[in-house]
Backbone and ligand atoms as CSV (ligand in chain L), in Angstrom:
chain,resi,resn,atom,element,x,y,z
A,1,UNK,N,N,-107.137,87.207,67.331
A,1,UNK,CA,C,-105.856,86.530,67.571
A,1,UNK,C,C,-105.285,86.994,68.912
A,2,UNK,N,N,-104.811,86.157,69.581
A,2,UNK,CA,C,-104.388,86.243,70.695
A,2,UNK,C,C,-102.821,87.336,70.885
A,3,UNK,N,N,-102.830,88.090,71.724
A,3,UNK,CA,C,-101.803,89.160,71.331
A,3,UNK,C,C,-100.499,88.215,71.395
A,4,UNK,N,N,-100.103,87.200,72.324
A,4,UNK,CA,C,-99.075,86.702,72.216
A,4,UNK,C,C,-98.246,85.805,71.272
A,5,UNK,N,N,-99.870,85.681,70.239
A,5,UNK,CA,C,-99.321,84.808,69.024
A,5,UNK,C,C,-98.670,86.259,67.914
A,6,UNK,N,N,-98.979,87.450,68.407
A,6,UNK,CA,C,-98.323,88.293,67.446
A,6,UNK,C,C,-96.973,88.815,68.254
A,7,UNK,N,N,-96.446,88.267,69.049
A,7,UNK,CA,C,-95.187,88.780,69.675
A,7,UNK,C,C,-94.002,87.830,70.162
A,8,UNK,N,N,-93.099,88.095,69.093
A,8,UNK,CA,C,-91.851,87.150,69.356
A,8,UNK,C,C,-90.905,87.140,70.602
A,9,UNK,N,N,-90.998,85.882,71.018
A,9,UNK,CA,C,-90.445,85.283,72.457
A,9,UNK,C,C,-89.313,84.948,72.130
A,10,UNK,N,N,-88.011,85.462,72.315
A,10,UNK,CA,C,-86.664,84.646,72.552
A,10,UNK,C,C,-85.938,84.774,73.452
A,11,UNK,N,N,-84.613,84.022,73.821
A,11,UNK,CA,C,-83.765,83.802,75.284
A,11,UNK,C,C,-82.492,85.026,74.277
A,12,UNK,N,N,-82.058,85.495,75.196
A,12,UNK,CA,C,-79.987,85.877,74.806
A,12,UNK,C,C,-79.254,85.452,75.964
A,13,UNK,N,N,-78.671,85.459,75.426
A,13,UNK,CA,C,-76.825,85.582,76.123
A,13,UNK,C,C,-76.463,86.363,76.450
A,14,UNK,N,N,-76.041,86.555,78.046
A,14,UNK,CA,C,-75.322,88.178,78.132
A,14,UNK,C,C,-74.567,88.005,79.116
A,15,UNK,N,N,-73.487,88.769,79.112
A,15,UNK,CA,C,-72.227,88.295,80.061
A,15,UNK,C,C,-73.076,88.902,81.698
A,16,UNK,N,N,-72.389,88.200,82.228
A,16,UNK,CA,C,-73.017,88.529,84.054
A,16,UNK,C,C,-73.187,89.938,84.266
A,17,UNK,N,N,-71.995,90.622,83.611
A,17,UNK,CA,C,-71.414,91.803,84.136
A,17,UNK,C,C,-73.030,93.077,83.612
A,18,UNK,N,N,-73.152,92.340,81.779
A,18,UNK,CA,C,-74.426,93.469,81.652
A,18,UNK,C,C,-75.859,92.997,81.925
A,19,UNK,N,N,-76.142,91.959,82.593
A,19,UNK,CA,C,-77.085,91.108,82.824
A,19,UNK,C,C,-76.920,92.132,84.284
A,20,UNK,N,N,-76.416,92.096,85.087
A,20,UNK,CA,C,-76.301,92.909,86.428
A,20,UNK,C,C,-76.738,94.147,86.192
A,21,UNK,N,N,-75.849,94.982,84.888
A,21,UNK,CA,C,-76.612,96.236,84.759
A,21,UNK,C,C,-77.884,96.336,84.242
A,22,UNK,N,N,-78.614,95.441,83.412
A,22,UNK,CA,C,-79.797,95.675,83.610
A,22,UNK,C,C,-80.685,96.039,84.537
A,23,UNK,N,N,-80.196,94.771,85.337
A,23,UNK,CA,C,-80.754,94.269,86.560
A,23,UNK,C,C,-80.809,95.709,87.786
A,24,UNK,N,N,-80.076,96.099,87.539
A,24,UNK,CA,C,-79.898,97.618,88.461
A,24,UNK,C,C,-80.935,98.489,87.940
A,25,UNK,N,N,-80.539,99.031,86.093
A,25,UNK,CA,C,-80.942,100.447,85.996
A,25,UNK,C,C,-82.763,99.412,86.034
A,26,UNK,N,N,-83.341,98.251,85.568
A,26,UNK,CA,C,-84.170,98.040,85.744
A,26,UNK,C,C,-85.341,98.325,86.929
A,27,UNK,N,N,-84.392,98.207,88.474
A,27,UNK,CA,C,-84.872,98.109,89.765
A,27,UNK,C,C,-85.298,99.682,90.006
A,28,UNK,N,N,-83.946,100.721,89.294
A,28,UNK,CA,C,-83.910,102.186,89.461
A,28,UNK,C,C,-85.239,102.417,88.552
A,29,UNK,N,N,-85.600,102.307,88.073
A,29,UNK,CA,C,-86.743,103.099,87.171
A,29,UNK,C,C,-87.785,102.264,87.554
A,30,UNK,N,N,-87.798,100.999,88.255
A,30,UNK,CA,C,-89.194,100.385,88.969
A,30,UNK,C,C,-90.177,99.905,87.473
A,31,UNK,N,N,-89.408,99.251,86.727
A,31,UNK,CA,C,-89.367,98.290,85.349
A,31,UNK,C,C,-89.368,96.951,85.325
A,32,UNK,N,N,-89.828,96.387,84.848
A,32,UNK,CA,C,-89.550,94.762,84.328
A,32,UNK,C,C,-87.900,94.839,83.537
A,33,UNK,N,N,-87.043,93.781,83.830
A,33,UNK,CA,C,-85.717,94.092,82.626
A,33,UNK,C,C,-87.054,93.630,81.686
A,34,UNK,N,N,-87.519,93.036,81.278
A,34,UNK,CA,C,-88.480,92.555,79.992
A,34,UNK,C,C,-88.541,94.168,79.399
A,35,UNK,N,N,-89.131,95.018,79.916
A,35,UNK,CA,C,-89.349,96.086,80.005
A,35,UNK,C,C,-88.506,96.897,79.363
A,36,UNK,N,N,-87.453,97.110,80.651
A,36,UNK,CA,C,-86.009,97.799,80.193
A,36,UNK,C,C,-85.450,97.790,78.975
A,37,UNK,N,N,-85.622,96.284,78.410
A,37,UNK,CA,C,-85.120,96.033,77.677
A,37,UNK,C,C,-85.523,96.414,76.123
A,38,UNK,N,N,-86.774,96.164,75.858
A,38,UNK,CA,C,-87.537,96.924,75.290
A,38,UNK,C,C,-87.580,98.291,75.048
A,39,UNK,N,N,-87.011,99.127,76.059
A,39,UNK,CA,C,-87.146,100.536,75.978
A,39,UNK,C,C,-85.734,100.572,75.152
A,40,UNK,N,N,-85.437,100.105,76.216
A,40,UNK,CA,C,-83.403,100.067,75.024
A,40,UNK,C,C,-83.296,100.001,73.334
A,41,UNK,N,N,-84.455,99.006,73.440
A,41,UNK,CA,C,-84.319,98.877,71.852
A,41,UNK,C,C,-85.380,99.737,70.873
A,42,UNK,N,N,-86.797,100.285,71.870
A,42,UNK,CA,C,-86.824,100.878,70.991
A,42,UNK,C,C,-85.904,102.904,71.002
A,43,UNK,N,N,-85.346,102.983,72.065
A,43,UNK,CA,C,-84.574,104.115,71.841
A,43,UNK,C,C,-83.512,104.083,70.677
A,44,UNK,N,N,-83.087,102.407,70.365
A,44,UNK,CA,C,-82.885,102.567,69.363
A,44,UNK,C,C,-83.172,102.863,68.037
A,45,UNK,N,N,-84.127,102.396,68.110
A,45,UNK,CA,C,-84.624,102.013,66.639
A,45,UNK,C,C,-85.265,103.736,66.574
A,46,UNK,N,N,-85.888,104.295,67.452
A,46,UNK,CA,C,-86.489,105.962,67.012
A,46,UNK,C,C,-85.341,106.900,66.830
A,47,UNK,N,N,-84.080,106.278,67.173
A,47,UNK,CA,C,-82.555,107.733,66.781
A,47,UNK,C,C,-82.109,106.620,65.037
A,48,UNK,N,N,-82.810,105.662,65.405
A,48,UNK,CA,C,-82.345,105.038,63.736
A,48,UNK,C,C,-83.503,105.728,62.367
A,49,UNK,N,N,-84.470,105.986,62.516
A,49,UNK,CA,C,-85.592,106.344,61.571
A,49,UNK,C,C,-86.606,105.376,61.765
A,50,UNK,N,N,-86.504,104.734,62.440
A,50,UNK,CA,C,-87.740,103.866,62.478
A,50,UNK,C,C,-88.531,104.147,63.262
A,51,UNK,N,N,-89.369,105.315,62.866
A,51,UNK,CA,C,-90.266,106.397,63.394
A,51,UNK,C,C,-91.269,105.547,63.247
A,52,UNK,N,N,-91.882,105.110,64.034
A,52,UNK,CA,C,-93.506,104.744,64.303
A,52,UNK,C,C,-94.407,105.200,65.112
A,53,UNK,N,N,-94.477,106.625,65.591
A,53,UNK,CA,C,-94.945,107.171,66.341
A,53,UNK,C,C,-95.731,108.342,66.195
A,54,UNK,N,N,-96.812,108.750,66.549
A,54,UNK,CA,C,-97.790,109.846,65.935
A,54,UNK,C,C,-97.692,110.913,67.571
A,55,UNK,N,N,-97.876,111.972,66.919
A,55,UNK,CA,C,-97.894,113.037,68.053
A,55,UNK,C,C,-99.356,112.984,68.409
A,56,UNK,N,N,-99.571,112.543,69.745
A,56,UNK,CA,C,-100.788,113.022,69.583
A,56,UNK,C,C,-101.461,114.515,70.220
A,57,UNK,N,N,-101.402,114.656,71.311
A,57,UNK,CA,C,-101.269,116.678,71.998
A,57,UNK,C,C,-100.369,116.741,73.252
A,58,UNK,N,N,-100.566,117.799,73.103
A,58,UNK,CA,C,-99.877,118.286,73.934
A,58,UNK,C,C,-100.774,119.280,74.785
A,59,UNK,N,N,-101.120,118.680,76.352
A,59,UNK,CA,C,-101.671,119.749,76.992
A,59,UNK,C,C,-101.360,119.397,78.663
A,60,UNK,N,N,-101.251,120.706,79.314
A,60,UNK,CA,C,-100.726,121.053,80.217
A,60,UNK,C,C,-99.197,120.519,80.381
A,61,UNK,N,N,-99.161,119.510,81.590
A,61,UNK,CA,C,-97.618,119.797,81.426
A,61,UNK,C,C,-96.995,118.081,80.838
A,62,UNK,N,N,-98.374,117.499,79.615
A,62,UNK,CA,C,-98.364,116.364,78.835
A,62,UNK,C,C,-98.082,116.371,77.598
A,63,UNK,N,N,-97.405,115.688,77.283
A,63,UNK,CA,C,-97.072,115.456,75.932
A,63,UNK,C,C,-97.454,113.766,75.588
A,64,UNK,N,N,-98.225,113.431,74.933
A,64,UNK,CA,C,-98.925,111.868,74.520
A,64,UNK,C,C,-98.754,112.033,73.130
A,65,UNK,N,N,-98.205,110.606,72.893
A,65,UNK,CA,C,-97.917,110.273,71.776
A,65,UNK,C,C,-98.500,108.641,71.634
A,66,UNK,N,N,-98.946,108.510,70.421
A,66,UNK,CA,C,-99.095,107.519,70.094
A,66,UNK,C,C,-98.192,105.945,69.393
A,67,UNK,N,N,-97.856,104.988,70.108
A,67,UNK,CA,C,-96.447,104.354,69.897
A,67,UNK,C,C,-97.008,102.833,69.227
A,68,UNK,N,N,-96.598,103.246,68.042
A,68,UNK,CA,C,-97.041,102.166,66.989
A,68,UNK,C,C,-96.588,100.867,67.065
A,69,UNK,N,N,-95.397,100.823,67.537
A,69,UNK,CA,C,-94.442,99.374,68.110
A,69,UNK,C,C,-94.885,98.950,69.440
A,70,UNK,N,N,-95.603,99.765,69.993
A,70,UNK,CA,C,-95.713,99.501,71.647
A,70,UNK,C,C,-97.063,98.872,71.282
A,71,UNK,N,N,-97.769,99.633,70.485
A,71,UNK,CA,C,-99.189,99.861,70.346
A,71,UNK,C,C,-99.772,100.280,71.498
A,72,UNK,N,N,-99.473,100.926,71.569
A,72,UNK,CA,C,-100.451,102.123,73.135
A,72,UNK,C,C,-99.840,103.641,73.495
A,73,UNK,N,N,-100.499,104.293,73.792
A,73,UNK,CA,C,-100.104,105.486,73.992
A,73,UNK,C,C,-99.009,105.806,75.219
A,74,UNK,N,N,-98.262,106.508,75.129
A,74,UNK,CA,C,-97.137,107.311,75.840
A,74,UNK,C,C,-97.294,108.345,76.276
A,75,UNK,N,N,-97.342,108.972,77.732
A,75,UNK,CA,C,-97.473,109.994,78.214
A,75,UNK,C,C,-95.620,110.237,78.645
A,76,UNK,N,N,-95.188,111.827,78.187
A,76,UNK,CA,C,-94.400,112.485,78.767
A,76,UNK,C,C,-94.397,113.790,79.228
A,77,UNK,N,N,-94.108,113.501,80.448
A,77,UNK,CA,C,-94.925,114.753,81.581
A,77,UNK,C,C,-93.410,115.720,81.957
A,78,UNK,N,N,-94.216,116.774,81.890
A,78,UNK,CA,C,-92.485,117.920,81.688
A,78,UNK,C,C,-92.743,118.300,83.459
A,79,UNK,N,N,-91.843,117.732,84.065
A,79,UNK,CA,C,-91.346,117.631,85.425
A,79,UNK,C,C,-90.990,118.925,86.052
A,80,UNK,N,N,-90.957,119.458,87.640
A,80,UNK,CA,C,-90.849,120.762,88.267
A,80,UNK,C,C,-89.859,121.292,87.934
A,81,UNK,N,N,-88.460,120.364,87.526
A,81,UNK,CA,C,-86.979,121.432,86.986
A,81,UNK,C,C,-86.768,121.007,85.667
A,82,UNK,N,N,-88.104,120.970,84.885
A,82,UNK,CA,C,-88.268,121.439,83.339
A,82,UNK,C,C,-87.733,120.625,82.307
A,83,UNK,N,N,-87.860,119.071,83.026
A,83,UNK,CA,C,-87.355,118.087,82.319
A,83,UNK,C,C,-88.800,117.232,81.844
A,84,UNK,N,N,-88.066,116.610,80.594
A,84,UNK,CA,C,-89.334,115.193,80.073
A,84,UNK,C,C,-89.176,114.241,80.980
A,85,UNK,N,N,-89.815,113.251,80.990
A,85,UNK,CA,C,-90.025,112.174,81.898
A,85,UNK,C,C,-90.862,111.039,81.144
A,86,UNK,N,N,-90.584,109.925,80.570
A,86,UNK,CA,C,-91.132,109.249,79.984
A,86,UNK,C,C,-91.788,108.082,80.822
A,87,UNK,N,N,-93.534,108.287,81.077
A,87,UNK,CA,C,-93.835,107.626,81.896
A,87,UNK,C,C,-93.750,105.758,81.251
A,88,UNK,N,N,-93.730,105.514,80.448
A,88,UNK,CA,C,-93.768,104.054,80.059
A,88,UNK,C,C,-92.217,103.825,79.806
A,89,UNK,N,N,-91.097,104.102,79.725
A,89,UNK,CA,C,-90.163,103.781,79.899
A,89,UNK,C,C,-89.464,103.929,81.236
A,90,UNK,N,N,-89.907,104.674,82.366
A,90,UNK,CA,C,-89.755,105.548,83.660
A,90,UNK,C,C,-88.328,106.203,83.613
A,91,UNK,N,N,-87.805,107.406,82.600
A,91,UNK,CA,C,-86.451,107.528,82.246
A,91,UNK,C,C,-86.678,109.039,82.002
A,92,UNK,N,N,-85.851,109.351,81.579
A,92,UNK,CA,C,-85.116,110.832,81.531
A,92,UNK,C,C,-84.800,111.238,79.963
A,93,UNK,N,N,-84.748,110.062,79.933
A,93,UNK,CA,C,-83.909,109.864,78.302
A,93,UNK,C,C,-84.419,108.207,77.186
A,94,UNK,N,N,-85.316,108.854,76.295
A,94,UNK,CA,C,-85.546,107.346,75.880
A,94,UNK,C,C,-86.092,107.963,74.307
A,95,UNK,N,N,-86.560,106.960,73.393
A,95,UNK,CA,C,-86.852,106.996,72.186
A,95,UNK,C,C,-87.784,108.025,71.725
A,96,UNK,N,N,-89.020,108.030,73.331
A,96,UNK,CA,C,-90.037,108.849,72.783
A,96,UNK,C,C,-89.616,110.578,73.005
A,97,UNK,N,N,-88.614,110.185,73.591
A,97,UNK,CA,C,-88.379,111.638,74.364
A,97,UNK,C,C,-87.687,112.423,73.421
A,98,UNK,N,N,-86.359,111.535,72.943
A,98,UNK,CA,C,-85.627,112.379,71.570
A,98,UNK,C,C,-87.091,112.205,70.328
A,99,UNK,N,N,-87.995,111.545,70.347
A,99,UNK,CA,C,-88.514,111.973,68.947
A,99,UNK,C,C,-89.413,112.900,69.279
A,100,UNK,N,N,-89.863,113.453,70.431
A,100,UNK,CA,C,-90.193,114.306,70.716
A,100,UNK,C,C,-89.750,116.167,70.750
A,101,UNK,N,N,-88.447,115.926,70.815
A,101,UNK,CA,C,-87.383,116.934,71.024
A,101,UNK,C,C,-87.263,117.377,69.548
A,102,UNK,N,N,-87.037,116.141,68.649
A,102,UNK,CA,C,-86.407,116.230,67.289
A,102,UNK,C,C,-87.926,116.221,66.606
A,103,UNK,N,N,-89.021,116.100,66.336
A,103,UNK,CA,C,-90.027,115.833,65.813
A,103,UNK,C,C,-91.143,116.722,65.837
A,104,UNK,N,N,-91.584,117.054,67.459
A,104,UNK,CA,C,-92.778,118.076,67.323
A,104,UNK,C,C,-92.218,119.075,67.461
A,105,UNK,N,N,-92.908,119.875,66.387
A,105,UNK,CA,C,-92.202,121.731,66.622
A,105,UNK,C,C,-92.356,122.490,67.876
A,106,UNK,N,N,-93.489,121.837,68.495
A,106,UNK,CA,C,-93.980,122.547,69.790
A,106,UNK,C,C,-93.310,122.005,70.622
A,107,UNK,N,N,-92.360,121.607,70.771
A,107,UNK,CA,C,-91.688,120.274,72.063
A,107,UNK,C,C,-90.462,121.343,71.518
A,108,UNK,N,N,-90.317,121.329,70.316
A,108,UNK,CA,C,-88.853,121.385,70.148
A,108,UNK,C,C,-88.669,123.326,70.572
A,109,UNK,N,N,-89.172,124.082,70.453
A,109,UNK,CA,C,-89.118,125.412,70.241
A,109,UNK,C,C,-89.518,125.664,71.690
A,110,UNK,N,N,-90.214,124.626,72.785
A,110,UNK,CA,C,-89.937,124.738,74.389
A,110,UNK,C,C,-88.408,124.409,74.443
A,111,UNK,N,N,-87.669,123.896,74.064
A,111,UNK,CA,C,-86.395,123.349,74.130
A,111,UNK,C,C,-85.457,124.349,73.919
A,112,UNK,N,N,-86.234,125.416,72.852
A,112,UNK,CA,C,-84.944,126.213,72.558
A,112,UNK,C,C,-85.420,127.846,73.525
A,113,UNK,N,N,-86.281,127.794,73.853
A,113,UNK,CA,C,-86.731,128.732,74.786
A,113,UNK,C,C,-86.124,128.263,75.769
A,114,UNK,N,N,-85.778,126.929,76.523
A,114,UNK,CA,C,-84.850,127.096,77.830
A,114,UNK,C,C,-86.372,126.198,78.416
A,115,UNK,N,N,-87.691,126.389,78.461
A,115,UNK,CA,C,-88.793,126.044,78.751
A,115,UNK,C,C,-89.037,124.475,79.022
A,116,UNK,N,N,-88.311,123.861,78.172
A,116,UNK,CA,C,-87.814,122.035,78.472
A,116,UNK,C,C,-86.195,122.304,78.492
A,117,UNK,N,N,-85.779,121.964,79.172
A,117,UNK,CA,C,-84.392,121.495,79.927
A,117,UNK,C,C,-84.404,119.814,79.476
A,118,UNK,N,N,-83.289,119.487,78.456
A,118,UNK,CA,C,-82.694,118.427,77.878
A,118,UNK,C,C,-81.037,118.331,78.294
A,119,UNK,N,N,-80.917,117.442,79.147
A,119,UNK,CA,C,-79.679,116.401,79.752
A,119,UNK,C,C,-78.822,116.587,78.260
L,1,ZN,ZN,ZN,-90.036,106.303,76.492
């Protein structure tokens, strides 16, 4: 089956004003809004419980996870001033990153060592 017959296409409505901010933080992180937008929602849905995501390792300065909604893997690479960096969302701060923080013990216990630096 063709992947696009398994993925729902619709239009919204959005006032100019947040249609613009997309349009910005989209350009800043070097994203599709298609994209952006997507990340938005699923940062939602992973601080809601709708955990679909498998740890997969953690080595050197990578953390890959496996993203069941995305269906493809996620690399987050812990950056020179000791931050995550979510390369498929291009952000600082996104779904995989808090379920990362909140989820793997080894992510999370760099966090409380000072070792990952969280915004
Ligand atoms: Zn992400």
């Amino acid at each position: 089956m063709p992947r696009a017959a398994r993925e729902a296409v619709w239009s919204i409505r959005l006032k100019r004003e947040i249609d613009e901010i997309l349009e910005k933080e989209a350009k800043r992180r070097g994203v599709s809004k298609n994209d952006l937008v997507k990340s938005i929602i699923l940062d939602w849905a992973y601080r809601n419980g709708y955990n679909k995501v498998l740890h997969f390792n953690f080595r050197n300065a990578t953390v890959t996870l496996w993203d069941f909604l995305l269906n493809q893997t996620v690399d987050l690479t812990v950056t020179s001033d000791r931050r995550l960096f979510c390369e498929s969302c291009r952000a600082y701060s996104c779904g995989h990153i808090y379920y990362a923080v909140t989820s793997i013990p080894e992510v999370a216990r760099k966090v409380r060592r000072g070792e990952i630096r969280i915004d």
